[in-house]
C-alpha positions as CSV (number, residue, x, y, z in Angstrom):
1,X,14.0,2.5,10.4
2,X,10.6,0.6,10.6
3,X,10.5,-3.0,9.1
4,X,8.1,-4.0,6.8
5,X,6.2,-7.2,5.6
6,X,3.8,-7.4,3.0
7,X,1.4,-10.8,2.2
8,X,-1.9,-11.4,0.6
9,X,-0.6,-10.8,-3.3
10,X,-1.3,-13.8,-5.8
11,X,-2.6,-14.8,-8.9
12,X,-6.2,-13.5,-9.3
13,X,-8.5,-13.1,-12.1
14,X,-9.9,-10.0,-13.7
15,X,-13.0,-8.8,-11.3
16,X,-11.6,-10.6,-8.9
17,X,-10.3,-9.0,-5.2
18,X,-7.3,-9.6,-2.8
19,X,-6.3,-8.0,0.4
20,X,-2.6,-6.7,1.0
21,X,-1.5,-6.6,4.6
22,X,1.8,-5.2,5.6
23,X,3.1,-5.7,9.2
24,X,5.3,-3.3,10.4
25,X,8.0,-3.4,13.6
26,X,8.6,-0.8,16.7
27,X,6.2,0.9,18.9
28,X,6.0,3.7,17.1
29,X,3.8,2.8,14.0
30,X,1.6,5.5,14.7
31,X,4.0,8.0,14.0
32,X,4.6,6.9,10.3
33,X,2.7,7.9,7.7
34,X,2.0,5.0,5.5
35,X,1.2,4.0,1.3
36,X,1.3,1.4,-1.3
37,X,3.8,1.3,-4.5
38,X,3.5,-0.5,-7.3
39,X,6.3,-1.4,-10.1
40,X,4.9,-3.4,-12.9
41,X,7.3,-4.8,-15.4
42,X,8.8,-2.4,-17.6
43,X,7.5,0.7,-15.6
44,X,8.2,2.8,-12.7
45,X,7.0,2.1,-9.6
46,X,3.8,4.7,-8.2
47,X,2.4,5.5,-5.7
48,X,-1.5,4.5,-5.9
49,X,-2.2,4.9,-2.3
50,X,-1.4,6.7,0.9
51,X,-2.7,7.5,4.3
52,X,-2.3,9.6,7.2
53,X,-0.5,8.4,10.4
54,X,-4.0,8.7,12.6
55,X,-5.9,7.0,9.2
56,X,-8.0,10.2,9.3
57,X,-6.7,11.6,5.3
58,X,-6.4,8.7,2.7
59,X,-5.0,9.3,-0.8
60,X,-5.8,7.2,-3.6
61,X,-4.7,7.0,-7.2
62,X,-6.9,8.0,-9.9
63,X,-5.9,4.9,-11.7
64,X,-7.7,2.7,-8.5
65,X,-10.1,5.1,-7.5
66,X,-13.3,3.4,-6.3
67,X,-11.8,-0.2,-6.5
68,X,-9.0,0.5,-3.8
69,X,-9.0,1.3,-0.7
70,X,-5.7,2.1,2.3
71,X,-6.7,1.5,6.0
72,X,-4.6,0.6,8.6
73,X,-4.8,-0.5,12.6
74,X,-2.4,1.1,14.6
75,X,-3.3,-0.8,17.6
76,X,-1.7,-4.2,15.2
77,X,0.8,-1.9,14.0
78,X,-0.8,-3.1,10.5
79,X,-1.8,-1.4,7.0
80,X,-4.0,-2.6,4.6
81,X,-4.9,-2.2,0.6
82,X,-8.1,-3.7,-0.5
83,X,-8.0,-4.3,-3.8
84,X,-11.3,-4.6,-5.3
85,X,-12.7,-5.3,-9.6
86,X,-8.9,-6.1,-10.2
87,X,-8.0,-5.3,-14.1
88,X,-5.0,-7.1,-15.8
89,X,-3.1,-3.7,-15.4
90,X,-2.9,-3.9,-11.9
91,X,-0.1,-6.9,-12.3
92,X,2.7,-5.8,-10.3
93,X,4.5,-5.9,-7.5
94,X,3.2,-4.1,-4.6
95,X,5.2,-2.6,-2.1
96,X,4.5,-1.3,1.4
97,X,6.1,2.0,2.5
98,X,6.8,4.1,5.6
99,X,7.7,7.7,5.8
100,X,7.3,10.5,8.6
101,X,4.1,11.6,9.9
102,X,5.0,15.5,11.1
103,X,1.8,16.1,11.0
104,X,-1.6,13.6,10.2
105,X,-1.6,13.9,6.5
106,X,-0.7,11.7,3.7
107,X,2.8,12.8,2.3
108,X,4.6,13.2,-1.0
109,X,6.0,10.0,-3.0
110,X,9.0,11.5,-2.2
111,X,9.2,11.2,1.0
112,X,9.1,7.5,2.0
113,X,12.0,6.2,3.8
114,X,11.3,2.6,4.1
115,X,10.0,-0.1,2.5
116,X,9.2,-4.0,2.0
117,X,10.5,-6.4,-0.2
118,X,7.0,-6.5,-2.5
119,X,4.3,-9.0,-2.7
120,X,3.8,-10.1,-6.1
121,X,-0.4,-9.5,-7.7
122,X,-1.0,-11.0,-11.0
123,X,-4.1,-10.7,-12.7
124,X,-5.6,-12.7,-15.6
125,X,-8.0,-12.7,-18.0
């Protein structure tokens, strides 16, 4: 299964932005359909983005809708969540996740197979 690496999380205030990269191994990135989880303390984690293994179809969360964004470069065999007008609720861990790209859509939250160990966002007030 692919490897994955996330970086970019830290401690940011409210209105504040970060980026989250996650590099991923093999030569065959472009098959995998990628997304971002988070799990904040106490909850389960979600899914609050996903995209397509070409990049052509995003998902996004309604939670983060029109303050996140997913893209990714399959050329760096990279993925990326811009994180934009962070809120206090968006402390958590955020995890980068692979799954099969059958065909170039997004896919279910079910159906990831692989993911990092989490990169740790905190935002203040």
């Amino acid at each position: 299964q692919v490897q994955l690496v996330e970086s970019g999380g830290g401690l940011v205030q409210a209105g504040g932005s970060l980026r989250l990269s996650c590099a991923a191994s093999g030569r065959i990135f472009s098959t995998y359909a990628m997304g971002w989880f988070r799990q904040a303390s106490g909850k389960a984690r979600e899914l609050v983005a996903a995209i397509s293994r070409s990049g052509g179809s995003t998902n996004v969360d309604d939670s983060v809708k029109g303050r996140f964004a997913i893209s990714r470069d399959n050329a760096k065999n990279m993925v990326y969540l811009q994180m934009n007008s962070l809120k206090p609720e968006d402390t958590a861990v955020y995890y980068c996740a692979a799954g099969p790209g059958y065909t170039d859509t997004y896919i279910s939250r079910y159906d990831y197979t692989s993911w990092g160990q989490g990169t740790q966002v905190t935002v203040f007030s």
